[in-house]
BAKERO-85356 format. One line per 3 residues: number of its first residue (from 0); for each residue x, y, z of C-alpha. Coordinates in steps of 0.25 Angstrom, whole numbers, plus 5000, padded with zeros to 4 digits. Layout:
NUM) X:Y:Z; ...
This chain:
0) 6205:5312:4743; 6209:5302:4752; 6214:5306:4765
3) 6228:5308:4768; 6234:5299:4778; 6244:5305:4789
6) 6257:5298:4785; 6255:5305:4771; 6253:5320:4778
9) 6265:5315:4785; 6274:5312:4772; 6267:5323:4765
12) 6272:5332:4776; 6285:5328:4777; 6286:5327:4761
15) 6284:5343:4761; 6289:5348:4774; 6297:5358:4770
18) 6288:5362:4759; 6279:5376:4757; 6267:5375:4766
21) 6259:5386:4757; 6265:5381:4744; 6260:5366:4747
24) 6247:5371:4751; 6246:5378:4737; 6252:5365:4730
27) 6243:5356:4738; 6236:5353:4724; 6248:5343:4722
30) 6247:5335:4733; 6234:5328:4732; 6229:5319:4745
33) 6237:5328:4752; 6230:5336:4764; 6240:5347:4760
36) 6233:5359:4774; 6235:5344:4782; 6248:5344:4777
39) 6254:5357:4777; 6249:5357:4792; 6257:5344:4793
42) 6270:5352:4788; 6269:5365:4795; 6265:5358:4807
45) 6278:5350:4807; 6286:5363:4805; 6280:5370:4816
48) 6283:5357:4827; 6296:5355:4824; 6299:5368:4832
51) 6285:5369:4842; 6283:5354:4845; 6297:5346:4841
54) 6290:5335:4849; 6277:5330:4838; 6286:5338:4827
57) 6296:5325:4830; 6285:5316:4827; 6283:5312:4814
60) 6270:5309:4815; 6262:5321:4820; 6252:5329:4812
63) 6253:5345:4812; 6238:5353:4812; 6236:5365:4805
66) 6244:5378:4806; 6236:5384:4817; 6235:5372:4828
69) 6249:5371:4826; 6251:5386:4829; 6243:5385:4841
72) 6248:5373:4849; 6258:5373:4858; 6274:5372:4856
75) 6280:5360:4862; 6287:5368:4872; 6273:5375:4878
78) 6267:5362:4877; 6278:5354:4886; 6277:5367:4894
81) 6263:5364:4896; 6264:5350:4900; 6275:5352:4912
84) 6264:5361:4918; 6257:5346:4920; 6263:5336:4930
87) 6267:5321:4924; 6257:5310:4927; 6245:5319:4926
90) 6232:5309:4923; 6223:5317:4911; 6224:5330:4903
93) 6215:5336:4892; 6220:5346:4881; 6205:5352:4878
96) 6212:5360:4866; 6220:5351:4860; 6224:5358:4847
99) 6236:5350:4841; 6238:5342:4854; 6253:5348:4858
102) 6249:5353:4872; 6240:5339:4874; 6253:5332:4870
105) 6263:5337:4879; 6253:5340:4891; 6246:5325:4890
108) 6261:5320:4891; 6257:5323:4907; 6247:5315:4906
111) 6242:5300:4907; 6227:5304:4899; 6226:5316:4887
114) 6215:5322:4882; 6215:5331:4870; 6202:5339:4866
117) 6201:5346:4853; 6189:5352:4844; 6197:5353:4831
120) 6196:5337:4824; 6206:5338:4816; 6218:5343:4828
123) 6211:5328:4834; 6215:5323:4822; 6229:5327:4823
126) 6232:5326:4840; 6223:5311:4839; 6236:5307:4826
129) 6247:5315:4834; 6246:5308:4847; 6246:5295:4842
132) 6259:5300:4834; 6265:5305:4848; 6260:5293:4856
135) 6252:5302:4864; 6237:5297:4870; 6228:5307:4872
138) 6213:5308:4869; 6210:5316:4857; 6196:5323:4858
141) 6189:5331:4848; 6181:5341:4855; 6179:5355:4860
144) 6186:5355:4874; 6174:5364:4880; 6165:5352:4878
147) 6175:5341:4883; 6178:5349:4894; 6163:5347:4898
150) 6165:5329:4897; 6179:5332:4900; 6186:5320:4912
153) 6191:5331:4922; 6207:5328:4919; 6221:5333:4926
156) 6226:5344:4914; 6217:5351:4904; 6226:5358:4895
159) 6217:5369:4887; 6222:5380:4875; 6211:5388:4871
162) 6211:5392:4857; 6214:5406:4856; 6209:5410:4842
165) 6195:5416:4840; 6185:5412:4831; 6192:5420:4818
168) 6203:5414:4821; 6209:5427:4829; 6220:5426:4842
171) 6212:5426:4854; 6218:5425:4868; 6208:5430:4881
174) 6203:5418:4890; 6189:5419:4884; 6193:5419:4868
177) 6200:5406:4868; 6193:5395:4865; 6188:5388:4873
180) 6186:5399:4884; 6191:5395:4895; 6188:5405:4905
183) 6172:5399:4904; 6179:5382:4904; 6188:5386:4917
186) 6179:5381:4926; 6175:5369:4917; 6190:5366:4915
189) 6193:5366:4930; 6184:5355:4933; 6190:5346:4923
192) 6204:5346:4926; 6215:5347:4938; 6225:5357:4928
195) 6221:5365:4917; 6231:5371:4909; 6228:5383:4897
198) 6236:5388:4886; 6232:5403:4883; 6235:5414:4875
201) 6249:5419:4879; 6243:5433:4875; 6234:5430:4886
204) 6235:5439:4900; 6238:5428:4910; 6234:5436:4919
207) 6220:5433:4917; 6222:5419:4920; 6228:5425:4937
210) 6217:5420:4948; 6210:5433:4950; 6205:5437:4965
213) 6190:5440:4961; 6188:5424:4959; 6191:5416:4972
216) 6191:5404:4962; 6195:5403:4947; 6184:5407:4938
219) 6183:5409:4924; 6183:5424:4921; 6184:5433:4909
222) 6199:5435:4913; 6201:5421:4917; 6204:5424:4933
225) 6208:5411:4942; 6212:5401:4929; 6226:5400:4931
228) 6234:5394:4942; 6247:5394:4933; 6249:5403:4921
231) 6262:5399:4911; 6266:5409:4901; 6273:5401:4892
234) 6284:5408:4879; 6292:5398:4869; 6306:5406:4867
237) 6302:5419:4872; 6287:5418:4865; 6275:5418:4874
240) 6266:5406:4871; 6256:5401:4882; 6250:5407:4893
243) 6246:5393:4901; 6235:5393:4911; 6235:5382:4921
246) 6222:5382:4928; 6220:5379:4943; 6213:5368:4949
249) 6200:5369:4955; 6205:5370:4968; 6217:5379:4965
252) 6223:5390:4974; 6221:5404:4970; 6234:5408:4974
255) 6246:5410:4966; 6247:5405:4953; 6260:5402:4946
258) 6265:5410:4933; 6274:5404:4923; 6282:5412:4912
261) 6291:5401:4905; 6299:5404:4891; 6301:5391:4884
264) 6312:5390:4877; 6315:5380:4866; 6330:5380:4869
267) 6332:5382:4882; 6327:5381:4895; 6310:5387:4896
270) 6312:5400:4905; 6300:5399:4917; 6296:5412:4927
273) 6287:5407:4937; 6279:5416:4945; 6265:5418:4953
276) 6253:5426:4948; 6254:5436:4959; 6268:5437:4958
279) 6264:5438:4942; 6255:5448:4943; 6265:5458:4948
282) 6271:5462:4934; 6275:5475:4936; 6290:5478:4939
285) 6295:5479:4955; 6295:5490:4962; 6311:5488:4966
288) 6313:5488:4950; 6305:5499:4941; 6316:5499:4932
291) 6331:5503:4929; 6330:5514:4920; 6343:5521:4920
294) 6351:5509:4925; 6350:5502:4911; 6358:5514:4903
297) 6372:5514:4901; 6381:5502:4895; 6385:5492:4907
300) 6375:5497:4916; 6368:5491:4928; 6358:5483:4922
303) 6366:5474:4910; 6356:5461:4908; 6342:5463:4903
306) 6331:5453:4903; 6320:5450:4894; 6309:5442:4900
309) 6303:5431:4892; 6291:5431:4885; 6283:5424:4896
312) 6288:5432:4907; 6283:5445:4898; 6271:5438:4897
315) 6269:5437:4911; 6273:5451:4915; 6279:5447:4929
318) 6291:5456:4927; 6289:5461:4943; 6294:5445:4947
321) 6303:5445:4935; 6311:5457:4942; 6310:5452:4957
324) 6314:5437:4954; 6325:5440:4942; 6333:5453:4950
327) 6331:5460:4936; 6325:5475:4934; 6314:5480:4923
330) 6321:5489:4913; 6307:5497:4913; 6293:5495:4917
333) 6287:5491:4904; 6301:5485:4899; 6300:5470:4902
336) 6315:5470:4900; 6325:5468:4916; 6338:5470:4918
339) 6348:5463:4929; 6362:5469:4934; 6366:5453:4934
342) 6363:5443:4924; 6349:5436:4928; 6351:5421:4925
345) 6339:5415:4920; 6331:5427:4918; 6316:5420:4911
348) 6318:5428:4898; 6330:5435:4891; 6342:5439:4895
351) 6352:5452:4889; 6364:5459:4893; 6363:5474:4890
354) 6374:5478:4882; 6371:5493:4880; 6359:5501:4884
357) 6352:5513:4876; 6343:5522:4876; 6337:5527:4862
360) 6346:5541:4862; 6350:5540:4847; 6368:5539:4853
363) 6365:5530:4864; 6360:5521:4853; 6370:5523:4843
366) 6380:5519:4854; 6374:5509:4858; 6370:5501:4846
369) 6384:5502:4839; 6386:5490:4835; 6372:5483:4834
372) 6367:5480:4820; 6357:5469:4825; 6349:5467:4837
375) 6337:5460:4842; 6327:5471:4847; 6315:5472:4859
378) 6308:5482:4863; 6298:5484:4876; 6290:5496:4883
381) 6297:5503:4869; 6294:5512:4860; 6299:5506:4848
384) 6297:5493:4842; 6307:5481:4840; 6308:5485:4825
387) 6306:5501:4828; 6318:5500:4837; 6326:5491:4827
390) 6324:5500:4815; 6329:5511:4825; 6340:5507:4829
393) 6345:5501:4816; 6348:5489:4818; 6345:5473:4813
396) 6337:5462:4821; 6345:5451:4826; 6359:5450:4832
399) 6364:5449:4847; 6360:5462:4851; 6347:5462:4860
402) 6342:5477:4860; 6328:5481:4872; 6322:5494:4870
405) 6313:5497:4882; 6310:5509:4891; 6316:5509:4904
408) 6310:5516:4917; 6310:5529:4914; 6305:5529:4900
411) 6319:5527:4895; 6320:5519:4880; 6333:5511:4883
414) 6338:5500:4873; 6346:5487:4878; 6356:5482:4869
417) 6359:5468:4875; 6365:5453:4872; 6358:5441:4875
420) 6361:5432:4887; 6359:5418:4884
């Protein structure tokens, strides 16, 4: 069978976008000379960019790879993100995990010289086409990144995402079970270039990537101590994607380090909490603010605006800074939830006005639900679940009612029925 050219995936594509991926796989008998997996990759792919990467989904050109490369690269917004943690004018980068060649795209747009590395032949295939679709230079390898690095030109950036699937195909997230590992490349890795930049796990403890006292200088370790000289915990709308290393340089100080929580939002301005790792490292609550108990009962009562942090500040756990920089107070130990007297402007997560407060006493409830038949429903340090609660309280998901169950200090269960701000 004669192969089939790119402009006839194209049409073919185009022809059935909107069609049943799984009934034109079974009808692929009536399509012969039609790469149908090659197509159906082309179509789902297509789908998926039109929301994660607007920019190549614009392009009319561009070829999608299978389902799983495309689950696994980076979202337009992480990897714009990425390239503003790399000055303009920078000489060369190298991706030594290209994958579908988002993050080398964006990234390389910093540079004057880009080098993408990637084992798999047929992703060379696709990044080699898509470039020249986008008008993109880069140099296109096919190799496995841990013997290029070996040859490897030291350069200004290497950008590396380690693959985070095991051998069966299973999630994997420690330092040491990605592939490649990069706790035995650190020191090869820091020869060869100025900046190193990781994307990891966002199931990853950060922590592990903190300089550690026990080694005057950054060595690779089992728990990874002394890589890091920046860490950015990065969500998309509220959802935690990337935990970004960027690595020191061979000379670095091992002072501070700077930790960055930012929520990027797709329609509105990205949230960003900026902090240090020793100011980071203090996440328990202060001393001046263990809790308000009491003070949240009543309707009207001191404390009327709660906040929920984001997903990157949860993520990151400095809730001690959070209190000190925001004026707000934790509703419990173990809560994650604060409250204000006065309206916090800009608070990095979301923000509610308390309309009535409740304990679980079967008439306060009553009370203070009359009138609710829908809400939207969270639960933390609880004993119920989300859906536990919901089916207790009888009531619908949805609406404009926003109803935290949690415990306050004390051990008291209290519920918030609250209205968004914003």
């Amino acid at each position: 069978m004669q192969a089939m050219t790119h402009q006839e995936l194209l049409d073919f594509a185009r022809l059935h976008a909107d069609d049943d991926l799984q009934r034109l796989a079974l009808d692929a008998r009536k399509y012969p000379g039609i790469d149908i997996p090659r197509a159906i990759a082309q179509i789902d792919g297509r789908r998926r960019a039109r929301l994660k990467l607007p920019t190549l989904a614009a392009e009319e050109g561009v070829e999608y790879p299978v389902h799983l490369s495309m689950e696994q690269c980076s979202s337009e917004l992480t990897a714009r993100y990425k390239a503003s943690l790399c000055p303009a004018g920078g000489g060369a980068m190298a991706d030594l995990t290209g994958g579908f060649g988002v993050d080398c795209y964006f990234i390389g747009q910093q540079f004057s010289r880009r080098t993408y590395i990637e084992r798999n032949e047929e992703l060379c295939r696709i990044a080699r086409h898509n470039y020249r679709q986008l008008g993109f230079e880069a140099d296109v390898v096919c190799a496995d990144c841990t013997d290029y690095l070996q040859q490897m030109e030291p350069v200004d950036l290497i950008f590396i995402d380690p693959a985070r699937r095991d051998a069966a195909g299973a999630r994997t997230y420690a330092l040491a079970d990605c592939t490649p590992d990069i706790t035995s490349l650190m020191p090869l890795l820091r020869q060869k270039c100025r900046r190193l930049l990781v994307k990891l796990s966002p199931m990853l403890d950060w922590r592990v990537l903190i300089p550690s006292e026990t080694h005057p200088q950054p060595l690779p370790s089992e728990r990874g101590d002394g890589f890091a000289s920046e860490i950015h915990i990065v969500s998309v709308d509220n959802e935690c994607k990337e935990l970004l290393m960027v690595g020191p340089t061979p000379d670095a100080s091992r002072g501070e380090g700077r930790l960055v929580c930012v929520n990027l939002r797709t329609n509105a301005e990205p949230q960003i909490f900026e902090t240090t790792f020793t100011a980071a490292q203090q996440t328990t609550l202060p001393s001046r603010s263990g809790g308000v108990g009491g003070g949240l009962l009543g309707l009207g009562g001191e404390f009327p605006f709660l906040y929920e942090p984001n997903a990157s500040l949860m993520k990151a756990g400095c809730f001690g800074e959070l209190c000190s920089r925001f004026g707000v107070s934790p509703v419990g130990p173990n809560s994650h939830l604060f409250v204000s007297s006065e309206q916090v402007a800009d608070f990095p997560g979301r923000s509610f006005h308390i309309e009535r407060t409740t304990t679980m006493n079967r008439r306060e409830l009553k009370a203070a639900l009359d009138g609710i038949s829908h809400a939207n429903i969270a639960t933390r340090n609880f004993p119920l679940s989300p859906a536990e609660l919901r089916k207790r309280l009888k009531l619908k998901d949805g609406g404009n009612d926003y109803i935290f169950a949690t415990t306050a200090t004390g051990g008291i269960h209290l519920l918030f029925i609250c209205r968004k701000i914003g």
